[in-house]
Biopython code that builds the backbone (N, CA, C, O; Angstrom):
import numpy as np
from Bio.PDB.StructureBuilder import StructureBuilder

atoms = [
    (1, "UNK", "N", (52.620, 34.796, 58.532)),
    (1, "UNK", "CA", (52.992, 35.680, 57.433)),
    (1, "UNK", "C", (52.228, 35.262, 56.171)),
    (1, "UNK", "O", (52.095, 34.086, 55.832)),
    (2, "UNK", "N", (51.752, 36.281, 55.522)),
    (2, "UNK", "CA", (50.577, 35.974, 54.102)),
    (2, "UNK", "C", (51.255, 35.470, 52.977)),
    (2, "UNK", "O", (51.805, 36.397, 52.380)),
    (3, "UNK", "N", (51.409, 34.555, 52.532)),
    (3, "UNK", "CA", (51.892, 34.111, 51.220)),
    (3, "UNK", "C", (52.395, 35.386, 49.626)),
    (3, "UNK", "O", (53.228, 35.384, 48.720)),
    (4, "UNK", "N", (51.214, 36.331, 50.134)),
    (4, "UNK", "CA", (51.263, 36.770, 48.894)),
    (4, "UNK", "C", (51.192, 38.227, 49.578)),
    (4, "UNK", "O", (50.626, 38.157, 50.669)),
    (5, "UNK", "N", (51.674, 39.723, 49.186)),
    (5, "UNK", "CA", (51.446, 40.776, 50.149)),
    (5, "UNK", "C", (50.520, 41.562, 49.140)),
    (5, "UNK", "O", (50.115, 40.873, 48.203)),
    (6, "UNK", "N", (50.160, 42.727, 49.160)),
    (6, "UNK", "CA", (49.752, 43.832, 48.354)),
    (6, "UNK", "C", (50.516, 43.937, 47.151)),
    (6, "UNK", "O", (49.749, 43.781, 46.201)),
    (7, "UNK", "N", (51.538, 44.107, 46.825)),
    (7, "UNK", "CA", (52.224, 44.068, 45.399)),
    (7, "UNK", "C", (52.075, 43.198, 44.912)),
    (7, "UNK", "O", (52.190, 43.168, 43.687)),
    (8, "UNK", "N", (51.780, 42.177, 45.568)),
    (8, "UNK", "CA", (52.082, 41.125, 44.317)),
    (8, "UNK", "C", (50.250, 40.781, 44.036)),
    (8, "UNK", "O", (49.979, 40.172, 43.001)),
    (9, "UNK", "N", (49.260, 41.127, 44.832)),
    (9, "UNK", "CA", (47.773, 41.128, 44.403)),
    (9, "UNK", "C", (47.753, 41.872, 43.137)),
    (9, "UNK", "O", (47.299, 41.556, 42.037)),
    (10, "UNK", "N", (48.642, 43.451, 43.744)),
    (10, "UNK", "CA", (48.567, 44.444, 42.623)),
    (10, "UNK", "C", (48.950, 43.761, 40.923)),
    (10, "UNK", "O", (48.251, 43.613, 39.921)),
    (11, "UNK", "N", (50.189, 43.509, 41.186)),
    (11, "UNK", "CA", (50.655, 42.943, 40.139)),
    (11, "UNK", "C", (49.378, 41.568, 39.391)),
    (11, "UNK", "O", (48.852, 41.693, 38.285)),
    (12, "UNK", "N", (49.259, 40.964, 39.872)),
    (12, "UNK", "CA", (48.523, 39.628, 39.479)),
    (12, "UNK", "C", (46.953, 40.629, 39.129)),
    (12, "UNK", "O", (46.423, 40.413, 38.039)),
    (13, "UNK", "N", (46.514, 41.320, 39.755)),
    (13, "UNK", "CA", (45.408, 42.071, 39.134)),
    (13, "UNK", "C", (45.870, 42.766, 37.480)),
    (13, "UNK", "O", (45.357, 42.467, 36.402)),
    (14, "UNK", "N", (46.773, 43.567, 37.685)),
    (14, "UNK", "CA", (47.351, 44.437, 36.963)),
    (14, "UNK", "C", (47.557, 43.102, 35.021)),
    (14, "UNK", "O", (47.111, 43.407, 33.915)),
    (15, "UNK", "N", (48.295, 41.874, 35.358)),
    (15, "UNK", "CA", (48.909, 40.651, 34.580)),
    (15, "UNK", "C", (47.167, 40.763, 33.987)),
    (15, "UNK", "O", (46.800, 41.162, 32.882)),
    (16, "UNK", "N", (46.258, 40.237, 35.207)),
    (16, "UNK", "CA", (45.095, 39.391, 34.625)),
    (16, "UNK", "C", (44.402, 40.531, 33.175)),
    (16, "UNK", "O", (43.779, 40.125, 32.194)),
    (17, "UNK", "N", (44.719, 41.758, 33.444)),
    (17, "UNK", "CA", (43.848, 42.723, 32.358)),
    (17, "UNK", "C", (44.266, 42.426, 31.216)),
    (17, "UNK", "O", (43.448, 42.838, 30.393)),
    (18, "UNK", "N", (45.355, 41.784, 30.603)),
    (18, "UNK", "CA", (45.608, 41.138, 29.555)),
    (18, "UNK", "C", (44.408, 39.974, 28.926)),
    (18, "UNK", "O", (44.330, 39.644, 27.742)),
    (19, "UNK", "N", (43.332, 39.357, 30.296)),
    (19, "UNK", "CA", (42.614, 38.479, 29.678)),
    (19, "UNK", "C", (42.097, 39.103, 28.637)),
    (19, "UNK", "O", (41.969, 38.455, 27.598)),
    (20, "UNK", "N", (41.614, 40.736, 28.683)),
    (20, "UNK", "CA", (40.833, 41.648, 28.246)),
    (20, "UNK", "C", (41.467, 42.227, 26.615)),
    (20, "UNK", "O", (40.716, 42.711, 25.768)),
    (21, "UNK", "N", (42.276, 42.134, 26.509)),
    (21, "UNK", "CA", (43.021, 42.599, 25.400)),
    (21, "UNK", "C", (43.137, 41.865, 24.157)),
    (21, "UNK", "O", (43.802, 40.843, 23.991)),
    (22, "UNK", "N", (42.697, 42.245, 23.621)),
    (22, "UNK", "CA", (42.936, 41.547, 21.946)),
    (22, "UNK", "C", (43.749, 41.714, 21.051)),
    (22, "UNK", "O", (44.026, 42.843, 20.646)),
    (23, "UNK", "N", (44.220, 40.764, 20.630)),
    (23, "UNK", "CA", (45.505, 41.273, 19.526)),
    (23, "UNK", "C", (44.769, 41.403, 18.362)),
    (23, "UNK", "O", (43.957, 40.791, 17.669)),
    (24, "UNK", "N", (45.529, 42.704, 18.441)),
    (24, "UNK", "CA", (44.835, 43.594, 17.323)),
    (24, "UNK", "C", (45.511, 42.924, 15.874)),
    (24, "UNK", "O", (44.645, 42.469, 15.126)),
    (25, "UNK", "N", (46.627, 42.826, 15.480)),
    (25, "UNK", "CA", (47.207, 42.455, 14.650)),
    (25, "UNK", "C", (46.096, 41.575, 13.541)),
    (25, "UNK", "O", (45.973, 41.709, 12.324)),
    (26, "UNK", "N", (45.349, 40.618, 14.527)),
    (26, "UNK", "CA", (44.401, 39.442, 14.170)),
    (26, "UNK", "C", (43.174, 40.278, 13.294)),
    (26, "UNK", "O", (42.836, 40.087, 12.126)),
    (27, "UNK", "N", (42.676, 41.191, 14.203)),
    (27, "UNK", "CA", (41.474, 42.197, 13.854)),
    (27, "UNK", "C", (41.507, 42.610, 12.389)),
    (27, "UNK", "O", (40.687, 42.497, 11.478)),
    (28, "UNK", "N", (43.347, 43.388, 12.507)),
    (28, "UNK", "CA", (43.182, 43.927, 11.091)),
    (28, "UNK", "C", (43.207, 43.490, 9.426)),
    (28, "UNK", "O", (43.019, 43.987, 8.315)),
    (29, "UNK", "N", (43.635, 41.994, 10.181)),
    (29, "UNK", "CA", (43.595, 40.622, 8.865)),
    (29, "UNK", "C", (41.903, 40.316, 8.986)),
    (29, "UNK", "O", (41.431, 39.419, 8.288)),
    (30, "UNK", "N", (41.485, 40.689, 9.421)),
    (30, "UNK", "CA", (39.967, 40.535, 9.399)),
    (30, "UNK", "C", (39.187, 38.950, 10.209)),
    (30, "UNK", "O", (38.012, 38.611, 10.068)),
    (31, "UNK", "N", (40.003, 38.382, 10.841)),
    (31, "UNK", "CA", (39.729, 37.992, 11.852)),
    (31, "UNK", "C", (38.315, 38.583, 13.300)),
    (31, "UNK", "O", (38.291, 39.659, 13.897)),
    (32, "UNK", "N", (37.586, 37.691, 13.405)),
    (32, "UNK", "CA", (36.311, 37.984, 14.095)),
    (32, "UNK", "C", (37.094, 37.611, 15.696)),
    (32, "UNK", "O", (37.866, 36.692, 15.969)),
    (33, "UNK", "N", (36.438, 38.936, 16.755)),
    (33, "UNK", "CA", (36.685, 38.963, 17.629)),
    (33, "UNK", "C", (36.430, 37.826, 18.516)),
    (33, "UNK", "O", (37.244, 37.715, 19.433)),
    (34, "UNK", "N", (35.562, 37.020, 18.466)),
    (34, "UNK", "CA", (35.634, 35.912, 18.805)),
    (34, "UNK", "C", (36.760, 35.013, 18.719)),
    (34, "UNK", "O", (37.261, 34.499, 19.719)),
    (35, "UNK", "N", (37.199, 34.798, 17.443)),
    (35, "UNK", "CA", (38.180, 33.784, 17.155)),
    (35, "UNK", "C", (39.869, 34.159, 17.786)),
    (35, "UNK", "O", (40.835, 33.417, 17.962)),
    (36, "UNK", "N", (39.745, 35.141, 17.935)),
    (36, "UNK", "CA", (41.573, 36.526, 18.294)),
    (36, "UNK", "C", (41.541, 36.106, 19.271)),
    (36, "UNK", "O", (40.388, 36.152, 19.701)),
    (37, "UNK", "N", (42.444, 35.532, 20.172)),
    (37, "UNK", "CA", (43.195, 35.688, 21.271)),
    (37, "UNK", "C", (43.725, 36.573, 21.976)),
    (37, "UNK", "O", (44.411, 37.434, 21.426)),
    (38, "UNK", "N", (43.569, 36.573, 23.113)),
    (38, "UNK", "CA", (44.191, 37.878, 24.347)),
    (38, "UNK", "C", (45.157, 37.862, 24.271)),
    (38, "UNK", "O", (45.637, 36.784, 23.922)),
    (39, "UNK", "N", (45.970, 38.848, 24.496)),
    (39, "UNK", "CA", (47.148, 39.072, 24.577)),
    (39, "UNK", "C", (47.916, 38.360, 26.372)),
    (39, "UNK", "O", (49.106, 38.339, 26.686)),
    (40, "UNK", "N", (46.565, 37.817, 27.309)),
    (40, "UNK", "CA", (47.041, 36.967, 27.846)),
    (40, "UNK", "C", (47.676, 35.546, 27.101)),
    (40, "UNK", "O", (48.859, 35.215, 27.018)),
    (41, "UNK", "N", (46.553, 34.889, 26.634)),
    (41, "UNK", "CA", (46.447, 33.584, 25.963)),
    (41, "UNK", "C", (47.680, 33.257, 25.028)),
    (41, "UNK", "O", (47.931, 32.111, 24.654)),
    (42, "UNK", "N", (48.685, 34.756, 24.565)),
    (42, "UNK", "CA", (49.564, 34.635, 23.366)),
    (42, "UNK", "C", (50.424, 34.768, 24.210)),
    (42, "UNK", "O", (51.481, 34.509, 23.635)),
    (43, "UNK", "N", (50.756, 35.190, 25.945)),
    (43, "UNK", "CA", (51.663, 34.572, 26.653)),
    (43, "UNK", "C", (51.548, 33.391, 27.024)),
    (43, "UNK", "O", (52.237, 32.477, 26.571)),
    (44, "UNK", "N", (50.880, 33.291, 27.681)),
    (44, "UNK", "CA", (50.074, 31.668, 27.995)),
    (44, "UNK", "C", (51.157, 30.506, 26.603)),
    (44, "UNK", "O", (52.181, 29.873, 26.864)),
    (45, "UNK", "N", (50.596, 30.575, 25.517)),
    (45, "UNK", "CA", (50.701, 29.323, 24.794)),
    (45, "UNK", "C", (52.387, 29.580, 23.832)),
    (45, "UNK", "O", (53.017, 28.835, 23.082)),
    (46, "UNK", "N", (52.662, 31.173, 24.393)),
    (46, "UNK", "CA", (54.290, 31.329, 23.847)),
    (46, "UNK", "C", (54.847, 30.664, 25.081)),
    (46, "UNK", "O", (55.475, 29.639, 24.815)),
    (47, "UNK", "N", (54.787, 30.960, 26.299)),
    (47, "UNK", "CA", (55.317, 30.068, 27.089)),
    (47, "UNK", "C", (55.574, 28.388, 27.033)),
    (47, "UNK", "O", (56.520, 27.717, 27.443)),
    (48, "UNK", "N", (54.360, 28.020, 26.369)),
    (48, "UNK", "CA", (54.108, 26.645, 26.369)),
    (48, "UNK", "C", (55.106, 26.220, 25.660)),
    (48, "UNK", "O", (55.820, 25.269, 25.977)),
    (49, "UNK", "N", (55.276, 27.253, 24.130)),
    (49, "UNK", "CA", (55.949, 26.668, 22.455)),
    (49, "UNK", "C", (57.755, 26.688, 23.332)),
    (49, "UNK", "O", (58.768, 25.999, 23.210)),
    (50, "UNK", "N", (57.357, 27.884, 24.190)),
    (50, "UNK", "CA", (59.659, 27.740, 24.317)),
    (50, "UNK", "C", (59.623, 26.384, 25.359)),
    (50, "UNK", "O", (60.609, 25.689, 25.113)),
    (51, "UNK", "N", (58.878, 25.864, 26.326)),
    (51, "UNK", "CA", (59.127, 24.780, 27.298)),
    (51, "UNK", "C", (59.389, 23.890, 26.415)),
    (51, "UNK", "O", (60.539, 23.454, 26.368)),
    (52, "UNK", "N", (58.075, 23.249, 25.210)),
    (52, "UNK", "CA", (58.313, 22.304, 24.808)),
    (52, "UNK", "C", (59.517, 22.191, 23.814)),
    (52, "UNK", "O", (60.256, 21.207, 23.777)),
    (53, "UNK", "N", (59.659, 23.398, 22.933)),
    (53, "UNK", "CA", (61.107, 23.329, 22.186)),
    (53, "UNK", "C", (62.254, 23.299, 22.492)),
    (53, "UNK", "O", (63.076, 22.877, 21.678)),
    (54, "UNK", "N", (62.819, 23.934, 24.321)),
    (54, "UNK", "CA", (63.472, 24.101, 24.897)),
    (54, "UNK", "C", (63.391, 21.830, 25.414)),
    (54, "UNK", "O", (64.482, 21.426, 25.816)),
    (55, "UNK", "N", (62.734, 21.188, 25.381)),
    (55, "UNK", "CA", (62.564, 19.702, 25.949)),
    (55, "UNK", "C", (63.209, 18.865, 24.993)),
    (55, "UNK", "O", (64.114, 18.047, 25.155)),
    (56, "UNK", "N", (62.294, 19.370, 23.479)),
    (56, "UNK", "CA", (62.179, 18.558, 22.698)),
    (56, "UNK", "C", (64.066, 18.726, 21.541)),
    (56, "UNK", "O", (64.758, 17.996, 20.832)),
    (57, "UNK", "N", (64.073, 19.885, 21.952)),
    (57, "UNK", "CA", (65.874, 20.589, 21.588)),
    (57, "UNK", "C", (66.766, 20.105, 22.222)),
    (57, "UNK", "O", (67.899, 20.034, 21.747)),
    (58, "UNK", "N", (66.390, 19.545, 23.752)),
    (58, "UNK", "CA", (67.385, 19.767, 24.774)),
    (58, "UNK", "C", (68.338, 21.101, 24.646)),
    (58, "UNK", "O", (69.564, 21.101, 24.539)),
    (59, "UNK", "N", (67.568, 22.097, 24.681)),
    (59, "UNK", "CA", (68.329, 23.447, 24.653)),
    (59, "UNK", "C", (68.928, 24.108, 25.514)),
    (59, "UNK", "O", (69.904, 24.839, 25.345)),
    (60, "UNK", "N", (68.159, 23.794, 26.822)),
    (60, "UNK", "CA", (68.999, 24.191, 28.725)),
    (60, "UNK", "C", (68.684, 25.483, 28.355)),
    (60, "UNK", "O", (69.711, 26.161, 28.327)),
    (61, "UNK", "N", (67.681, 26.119, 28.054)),
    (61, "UNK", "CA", (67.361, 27.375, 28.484)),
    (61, "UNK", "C", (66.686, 27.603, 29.644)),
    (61, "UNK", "O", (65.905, 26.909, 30.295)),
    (62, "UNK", "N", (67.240, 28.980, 29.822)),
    (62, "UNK", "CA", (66.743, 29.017, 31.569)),
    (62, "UNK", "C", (65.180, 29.157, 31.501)),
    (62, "UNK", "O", (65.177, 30.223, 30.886)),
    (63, "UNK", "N", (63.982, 28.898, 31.660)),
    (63, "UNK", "CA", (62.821, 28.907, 31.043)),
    (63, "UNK", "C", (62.203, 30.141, 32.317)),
    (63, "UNK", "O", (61.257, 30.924, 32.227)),
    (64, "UNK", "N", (63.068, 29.932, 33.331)),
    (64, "UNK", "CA", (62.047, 30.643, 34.252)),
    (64, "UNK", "C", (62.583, 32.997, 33.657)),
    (64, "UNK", "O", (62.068, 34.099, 33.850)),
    (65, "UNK", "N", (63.638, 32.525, 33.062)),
    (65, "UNK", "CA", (64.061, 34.088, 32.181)),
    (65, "UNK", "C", (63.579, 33.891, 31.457)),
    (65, "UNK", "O", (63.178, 34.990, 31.075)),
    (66, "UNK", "N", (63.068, 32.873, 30.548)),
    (66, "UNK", "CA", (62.392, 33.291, 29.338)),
    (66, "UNK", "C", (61.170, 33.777, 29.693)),
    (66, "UNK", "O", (60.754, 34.853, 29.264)),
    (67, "UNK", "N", (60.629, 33.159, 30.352)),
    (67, "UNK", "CA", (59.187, 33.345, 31.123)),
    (67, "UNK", "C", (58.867, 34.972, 31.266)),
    (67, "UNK", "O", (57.998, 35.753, 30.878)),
    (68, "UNK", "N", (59.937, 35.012, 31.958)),
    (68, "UNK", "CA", (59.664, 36.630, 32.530)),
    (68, "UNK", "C", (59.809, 37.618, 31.565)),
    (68, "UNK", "O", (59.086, 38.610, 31.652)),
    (69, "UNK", "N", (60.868, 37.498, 30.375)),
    (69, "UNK", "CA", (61.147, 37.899, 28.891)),
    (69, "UNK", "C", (60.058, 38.170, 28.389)),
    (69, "UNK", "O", (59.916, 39.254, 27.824)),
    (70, "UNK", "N", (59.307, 37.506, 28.448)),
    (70, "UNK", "CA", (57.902, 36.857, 27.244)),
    (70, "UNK", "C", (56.375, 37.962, 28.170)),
    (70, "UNK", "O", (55.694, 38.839, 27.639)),
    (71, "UNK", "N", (56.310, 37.549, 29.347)),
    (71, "UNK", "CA", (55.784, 38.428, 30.086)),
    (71, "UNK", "C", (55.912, 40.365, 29.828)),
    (71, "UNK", "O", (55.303, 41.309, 29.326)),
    (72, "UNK", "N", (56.709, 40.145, 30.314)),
    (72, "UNK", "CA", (57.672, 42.020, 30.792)),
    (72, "UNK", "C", (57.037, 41.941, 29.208)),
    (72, "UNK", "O", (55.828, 42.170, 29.233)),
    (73, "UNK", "N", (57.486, 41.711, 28.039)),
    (73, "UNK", "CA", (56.967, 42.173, 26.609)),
    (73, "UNK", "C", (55.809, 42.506, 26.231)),
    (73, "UNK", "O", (55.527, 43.295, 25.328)),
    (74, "UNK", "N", (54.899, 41.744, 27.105)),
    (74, "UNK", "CA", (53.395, 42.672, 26.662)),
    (74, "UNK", "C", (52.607, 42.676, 27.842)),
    (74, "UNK", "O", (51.447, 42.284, 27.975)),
    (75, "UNK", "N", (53.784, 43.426, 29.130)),
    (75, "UNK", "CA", (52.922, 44.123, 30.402)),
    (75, "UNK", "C", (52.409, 45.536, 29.892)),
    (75, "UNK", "O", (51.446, 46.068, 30.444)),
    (76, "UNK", "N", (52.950, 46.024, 29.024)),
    (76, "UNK", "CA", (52.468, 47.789, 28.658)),
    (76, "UNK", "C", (51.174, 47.661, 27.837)),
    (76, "UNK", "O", (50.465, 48.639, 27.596)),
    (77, "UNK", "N", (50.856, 46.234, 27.357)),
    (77, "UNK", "CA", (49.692, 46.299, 26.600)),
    (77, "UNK", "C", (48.714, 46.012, 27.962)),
    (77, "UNK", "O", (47.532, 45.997, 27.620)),
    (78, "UNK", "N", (48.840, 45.858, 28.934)),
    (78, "UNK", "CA", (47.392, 46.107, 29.868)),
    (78, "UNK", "C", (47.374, 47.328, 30.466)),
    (78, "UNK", "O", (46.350, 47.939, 30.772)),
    (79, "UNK", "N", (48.721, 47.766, 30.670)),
    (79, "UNK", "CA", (48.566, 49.899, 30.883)),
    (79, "UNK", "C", (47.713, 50.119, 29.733)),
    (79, "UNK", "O", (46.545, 50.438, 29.954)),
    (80, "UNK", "N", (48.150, 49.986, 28.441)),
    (80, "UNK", "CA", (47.364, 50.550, 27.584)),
    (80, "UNK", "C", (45.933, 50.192, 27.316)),
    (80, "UNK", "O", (45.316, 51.229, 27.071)),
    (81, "UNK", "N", (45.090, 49.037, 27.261)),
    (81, "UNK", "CA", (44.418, 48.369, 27.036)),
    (81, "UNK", "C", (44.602, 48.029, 25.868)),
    (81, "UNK", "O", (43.540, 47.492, 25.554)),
    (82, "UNK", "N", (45.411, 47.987, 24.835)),
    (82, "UNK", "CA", (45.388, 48.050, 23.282)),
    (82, "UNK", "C", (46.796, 47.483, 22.765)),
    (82, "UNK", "O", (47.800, 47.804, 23.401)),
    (83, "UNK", "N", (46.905, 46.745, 21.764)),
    (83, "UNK", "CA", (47.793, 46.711, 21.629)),
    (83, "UNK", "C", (48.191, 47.122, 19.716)),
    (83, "UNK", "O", (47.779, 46.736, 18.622)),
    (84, "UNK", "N", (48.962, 47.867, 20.109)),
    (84, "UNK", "CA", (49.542, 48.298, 18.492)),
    (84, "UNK", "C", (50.203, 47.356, 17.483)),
    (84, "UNK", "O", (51.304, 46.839, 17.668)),
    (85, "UNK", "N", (49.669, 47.231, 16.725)),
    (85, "UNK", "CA", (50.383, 46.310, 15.415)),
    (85, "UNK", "C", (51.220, 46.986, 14.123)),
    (85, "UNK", "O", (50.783, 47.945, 13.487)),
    (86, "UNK", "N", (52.504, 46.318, 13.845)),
    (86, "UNK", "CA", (53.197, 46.844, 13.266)),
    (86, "UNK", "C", (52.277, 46.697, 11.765)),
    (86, "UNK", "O", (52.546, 47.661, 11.049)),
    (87, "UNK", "N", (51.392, 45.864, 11.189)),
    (87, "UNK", "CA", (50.438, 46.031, 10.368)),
    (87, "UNK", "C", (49.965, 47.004, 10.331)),
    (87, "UNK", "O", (49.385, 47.271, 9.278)),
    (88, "UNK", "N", (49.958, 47.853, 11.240)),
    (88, "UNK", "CA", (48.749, 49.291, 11.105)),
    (88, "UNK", "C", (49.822, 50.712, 10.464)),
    (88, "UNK", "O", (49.356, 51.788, 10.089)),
    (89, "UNK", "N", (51.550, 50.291, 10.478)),
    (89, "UNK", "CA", (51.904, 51.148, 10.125)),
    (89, "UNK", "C", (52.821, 51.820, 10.738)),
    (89, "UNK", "O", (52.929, 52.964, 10.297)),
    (90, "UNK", "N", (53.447, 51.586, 11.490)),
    (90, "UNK", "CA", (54.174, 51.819, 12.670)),
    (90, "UNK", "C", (55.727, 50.666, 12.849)),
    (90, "UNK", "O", (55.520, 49.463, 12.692)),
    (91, "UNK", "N", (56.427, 50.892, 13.004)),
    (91, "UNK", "CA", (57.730, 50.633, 13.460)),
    (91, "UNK", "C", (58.121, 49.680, 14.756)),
    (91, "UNK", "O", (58.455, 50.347, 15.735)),
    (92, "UNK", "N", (58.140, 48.405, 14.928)),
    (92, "UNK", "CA", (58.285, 48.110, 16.204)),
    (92, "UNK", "C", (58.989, 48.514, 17.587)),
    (92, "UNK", "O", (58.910, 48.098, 18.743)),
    (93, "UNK", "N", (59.688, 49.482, 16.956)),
    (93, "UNK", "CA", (60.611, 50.089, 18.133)),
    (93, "UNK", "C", (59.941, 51.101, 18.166)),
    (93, "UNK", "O", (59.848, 51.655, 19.262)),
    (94, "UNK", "N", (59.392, 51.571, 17.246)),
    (94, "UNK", "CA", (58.131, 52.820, 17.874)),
    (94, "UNK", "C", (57.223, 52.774, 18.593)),
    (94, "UNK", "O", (56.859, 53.493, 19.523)),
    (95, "UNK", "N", (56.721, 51.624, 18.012)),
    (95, "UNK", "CA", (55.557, 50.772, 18.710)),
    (95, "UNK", "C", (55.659, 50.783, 20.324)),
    (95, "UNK", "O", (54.903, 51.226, 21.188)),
    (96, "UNK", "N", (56.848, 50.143, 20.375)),
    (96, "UNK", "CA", (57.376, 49.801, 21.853)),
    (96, "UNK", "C", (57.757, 51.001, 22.302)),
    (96, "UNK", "O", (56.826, 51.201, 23.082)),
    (97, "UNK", "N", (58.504, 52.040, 22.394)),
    (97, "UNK", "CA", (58.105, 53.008, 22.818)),
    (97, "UNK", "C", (57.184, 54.169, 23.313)),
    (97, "UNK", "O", (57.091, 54.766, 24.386)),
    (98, "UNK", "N", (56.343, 54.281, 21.748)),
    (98, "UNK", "CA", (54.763, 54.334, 22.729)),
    (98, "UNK", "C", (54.079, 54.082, 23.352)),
    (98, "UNK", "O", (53.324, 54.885, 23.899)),
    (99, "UNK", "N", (54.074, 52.851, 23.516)),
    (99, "UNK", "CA", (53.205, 51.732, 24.785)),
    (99, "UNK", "C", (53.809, 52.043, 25.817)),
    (99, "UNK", "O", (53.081, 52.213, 26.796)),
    (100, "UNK", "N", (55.543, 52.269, 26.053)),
    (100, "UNK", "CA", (55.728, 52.325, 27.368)),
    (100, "UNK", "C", (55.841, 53.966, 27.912)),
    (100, "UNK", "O", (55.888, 54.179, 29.124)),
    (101, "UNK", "N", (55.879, 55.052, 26.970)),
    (101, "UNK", "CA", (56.286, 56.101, 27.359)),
    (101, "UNK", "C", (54.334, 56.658, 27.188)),
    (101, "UNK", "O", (53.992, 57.805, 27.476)),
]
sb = StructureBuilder()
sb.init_structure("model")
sb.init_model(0)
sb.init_chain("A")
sb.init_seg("    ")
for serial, (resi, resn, name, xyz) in enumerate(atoms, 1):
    if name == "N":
        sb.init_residue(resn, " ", resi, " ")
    sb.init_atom(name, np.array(xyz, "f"), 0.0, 1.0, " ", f" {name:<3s}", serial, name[0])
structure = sb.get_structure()
């Protein structure tokens, strides 16, 4: 039996398009595309900040829900390729609604 089936390639293809994405937020402070981080990399190292605060707190948060919390929050920015910043003018609950609808 294969470790991993078709959904979950899908999925892990689908996660990786985040390498591709730039937070825009960075762009519009005038930040050079070089220096901005993916909107992978800002899961990546938010993950990192709740493990170690969750250690260094002794907080007993469940890390593997936060994980997925932190994730699921900017899966609609690789549907979209883009991600909207409340800097540009927009409402975060709008925001988030457009991305997913």
């Amino acid at each position: 039996m294969p470790l991993l089936n078709n959904q979950d390639y899908e999925f892990i293809e689908f996660k990786n398009r985040l390498k591709t994405v730039v937070r825009t937020g960075w762009r519009e402070i005038g930040i050079p595309d070089e220096e901005v981080e993916s909107v992978y990399s800002h899961i990546a190292s938010t993950k990192d900040l709740v493990a170690d605060f969750d250690k260094k707190y002794n907080l007993g948060l469940d890390l593997d829900k936060m994980f997925k919390m932190i994730t699921i929050k900017e899966l609609p920015k690789a549907y979209t390729q883009e991600e909207k910043s409340v800097i540009a003018g927009g409402s975060s609950k709008e925001i988030n609604k457009n991305i997913i609808n």
